[in-house]
ZADO-1210 file (C-alpha; in nm, 4 decimals, padded with zeros to 6 digits):
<atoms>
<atom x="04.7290" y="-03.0156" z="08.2803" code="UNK" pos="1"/>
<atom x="05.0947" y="-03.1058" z="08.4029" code="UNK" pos="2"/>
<atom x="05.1022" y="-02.8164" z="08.6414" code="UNK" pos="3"/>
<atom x="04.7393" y="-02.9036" z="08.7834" code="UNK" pos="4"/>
<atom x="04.8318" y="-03.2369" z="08.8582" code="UNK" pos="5"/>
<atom x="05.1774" y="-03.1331" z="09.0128" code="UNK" pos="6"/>
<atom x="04.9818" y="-02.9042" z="09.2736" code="UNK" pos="7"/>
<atom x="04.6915" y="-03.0964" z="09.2336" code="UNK" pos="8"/>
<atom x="04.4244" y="-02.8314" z="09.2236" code="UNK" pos="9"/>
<atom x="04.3397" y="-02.6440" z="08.8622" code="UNK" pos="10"/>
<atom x="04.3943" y="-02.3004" z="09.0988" code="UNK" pos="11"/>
<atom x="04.7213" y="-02.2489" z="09.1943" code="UNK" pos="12"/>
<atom x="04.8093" y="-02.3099" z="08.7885" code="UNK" pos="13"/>
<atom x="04.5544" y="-02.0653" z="08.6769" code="UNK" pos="14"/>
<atom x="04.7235" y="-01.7926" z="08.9341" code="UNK" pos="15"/>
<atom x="05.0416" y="-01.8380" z="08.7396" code="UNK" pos="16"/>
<atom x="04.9195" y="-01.8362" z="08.3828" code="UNK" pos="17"/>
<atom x="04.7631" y="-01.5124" z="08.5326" code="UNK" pos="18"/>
<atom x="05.0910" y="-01.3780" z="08.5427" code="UNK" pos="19"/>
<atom x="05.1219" y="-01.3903" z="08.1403" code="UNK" pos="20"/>
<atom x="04.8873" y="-01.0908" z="08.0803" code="UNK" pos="21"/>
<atom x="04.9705" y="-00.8848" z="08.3302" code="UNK" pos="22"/>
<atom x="05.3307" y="-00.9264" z="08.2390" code="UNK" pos="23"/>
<atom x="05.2079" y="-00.8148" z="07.8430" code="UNK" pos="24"/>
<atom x="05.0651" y="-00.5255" z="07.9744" code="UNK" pos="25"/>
<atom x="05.3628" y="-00.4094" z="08.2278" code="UNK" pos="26"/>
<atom x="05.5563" y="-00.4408" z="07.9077" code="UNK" pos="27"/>
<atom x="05.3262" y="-00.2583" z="07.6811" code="UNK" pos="28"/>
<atom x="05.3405" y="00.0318" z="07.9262" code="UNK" pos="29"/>
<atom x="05.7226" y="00.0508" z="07.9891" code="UNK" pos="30"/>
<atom x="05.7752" y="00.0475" z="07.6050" code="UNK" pos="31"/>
<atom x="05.5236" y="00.3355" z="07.5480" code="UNK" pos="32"/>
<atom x="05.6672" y="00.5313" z="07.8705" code="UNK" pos="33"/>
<atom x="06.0443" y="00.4874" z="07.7611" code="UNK" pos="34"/>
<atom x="05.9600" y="00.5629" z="07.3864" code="UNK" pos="35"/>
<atom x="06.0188" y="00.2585" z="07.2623" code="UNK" pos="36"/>
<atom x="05.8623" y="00.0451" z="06.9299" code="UNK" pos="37"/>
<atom x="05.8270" y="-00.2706" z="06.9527" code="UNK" pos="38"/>
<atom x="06.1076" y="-00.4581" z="06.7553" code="UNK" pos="39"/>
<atom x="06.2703" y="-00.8211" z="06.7154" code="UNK" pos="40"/>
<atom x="06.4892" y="-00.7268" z="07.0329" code="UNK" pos="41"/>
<atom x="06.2239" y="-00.5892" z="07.2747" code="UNK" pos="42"/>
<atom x="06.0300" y="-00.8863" z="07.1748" code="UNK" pos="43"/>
<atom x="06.2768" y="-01.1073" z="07.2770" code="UNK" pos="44"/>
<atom x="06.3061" y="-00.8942" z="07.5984" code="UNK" pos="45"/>
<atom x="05.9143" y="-00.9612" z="07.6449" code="UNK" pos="46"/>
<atom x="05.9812" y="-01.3689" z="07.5830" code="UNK" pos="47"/>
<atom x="06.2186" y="-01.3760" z="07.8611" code="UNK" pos="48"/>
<atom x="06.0805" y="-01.1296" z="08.0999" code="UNK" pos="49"/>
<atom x="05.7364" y="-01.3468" z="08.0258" code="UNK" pos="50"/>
<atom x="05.9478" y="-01.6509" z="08.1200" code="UNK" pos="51"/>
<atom x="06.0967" y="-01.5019" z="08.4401" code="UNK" pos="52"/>
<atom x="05.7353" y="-01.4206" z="08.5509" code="UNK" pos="53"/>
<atom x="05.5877" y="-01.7425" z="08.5265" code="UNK" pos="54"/>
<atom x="05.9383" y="-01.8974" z="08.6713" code="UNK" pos="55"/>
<atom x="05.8812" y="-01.6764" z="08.9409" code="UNK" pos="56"/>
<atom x="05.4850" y="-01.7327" z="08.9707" code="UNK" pos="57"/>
<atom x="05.5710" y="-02.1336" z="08.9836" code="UNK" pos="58"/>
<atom x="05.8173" y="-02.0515" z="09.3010" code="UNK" pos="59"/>
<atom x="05.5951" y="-01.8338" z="09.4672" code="UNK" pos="60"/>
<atom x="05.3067" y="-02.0881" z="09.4415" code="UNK" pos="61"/>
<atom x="05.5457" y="-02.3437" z="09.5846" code="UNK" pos="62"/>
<atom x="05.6830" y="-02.1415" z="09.8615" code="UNK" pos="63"/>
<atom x="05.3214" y="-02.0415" z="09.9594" code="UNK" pos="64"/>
<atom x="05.1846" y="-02.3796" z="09.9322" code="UNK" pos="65"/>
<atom x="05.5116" y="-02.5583" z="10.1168" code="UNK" pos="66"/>
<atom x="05.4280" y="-02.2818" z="10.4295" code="UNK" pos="67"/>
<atom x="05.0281" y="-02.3236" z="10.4312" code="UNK" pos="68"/>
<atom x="05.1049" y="-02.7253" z="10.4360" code="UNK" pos="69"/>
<atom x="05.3429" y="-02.6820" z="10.7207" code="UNK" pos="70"/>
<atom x="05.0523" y="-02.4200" z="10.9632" code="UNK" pos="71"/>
<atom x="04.8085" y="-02.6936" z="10.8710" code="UNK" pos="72"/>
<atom x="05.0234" y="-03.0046" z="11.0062" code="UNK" pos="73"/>
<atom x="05.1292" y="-02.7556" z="11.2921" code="UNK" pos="74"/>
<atom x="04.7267" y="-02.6878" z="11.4021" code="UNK" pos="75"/>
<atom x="04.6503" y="-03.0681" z="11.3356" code="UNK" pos="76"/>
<atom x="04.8455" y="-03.1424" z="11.6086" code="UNK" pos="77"/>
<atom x="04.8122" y="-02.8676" z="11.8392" code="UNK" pos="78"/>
<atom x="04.4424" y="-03.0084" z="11.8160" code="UNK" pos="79"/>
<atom x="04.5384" y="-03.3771" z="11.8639" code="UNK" pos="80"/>
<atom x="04.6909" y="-03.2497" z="12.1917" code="UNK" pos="81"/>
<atom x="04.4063" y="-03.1295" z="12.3683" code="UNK" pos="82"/>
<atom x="04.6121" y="-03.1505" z="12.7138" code="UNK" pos="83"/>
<atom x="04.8956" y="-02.9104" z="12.5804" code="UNK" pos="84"/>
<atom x="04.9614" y="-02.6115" z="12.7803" code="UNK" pos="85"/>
<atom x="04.9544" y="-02.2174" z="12.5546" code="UNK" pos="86"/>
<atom x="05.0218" y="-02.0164" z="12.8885" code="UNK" pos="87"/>
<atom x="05.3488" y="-01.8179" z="12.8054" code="UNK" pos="88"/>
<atom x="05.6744" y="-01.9820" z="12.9450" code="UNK" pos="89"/>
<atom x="05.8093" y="-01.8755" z="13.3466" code="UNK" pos="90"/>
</atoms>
């Protein structure tokens, strides 16, 4: 609920926590390909590299939402300015 109201739409949160899973089963697979068990120390490996992906999710969400805010104020008033000239500069 704190990230929903941060970016204010139950989305953009539900992207990140996305990330959790799909981070689980990256992990899962690079253990089994690298012959690995699963121990106290690769768990700890999966609670950080968990951590970096959701760190990383949060930024990315931010980033895309920061440069979607800034095309919408740019079209808003590109459309305000119905007299503005798009032919290509002389």
């Amino acid at each position: 609920m704190i990230m929903a109201s941060q970016f204010k739409s139950l989305r953009l949160p539900l992207v990140m926590l996305f990330t959790i899973p799909v981070s689980f089963v990256g992990i899962v697979l690079a253990l089994l390909a690298g012959g690995q068990g699963f121990s106290i120390t690769a768990l700890m490996g999966m609670l950080m590299v968990v951590g970096i992906a959701v760190s990383n999710g949060i930024l990315l969400v931010d980033a895309a939402t920061g440069a979607t805010a800034k095309v919408r104020t740019r079209l808003r008033r590109s459309l305000q300015r119905p007299g503005l000239d798009w032919s290509p500069s002389r």
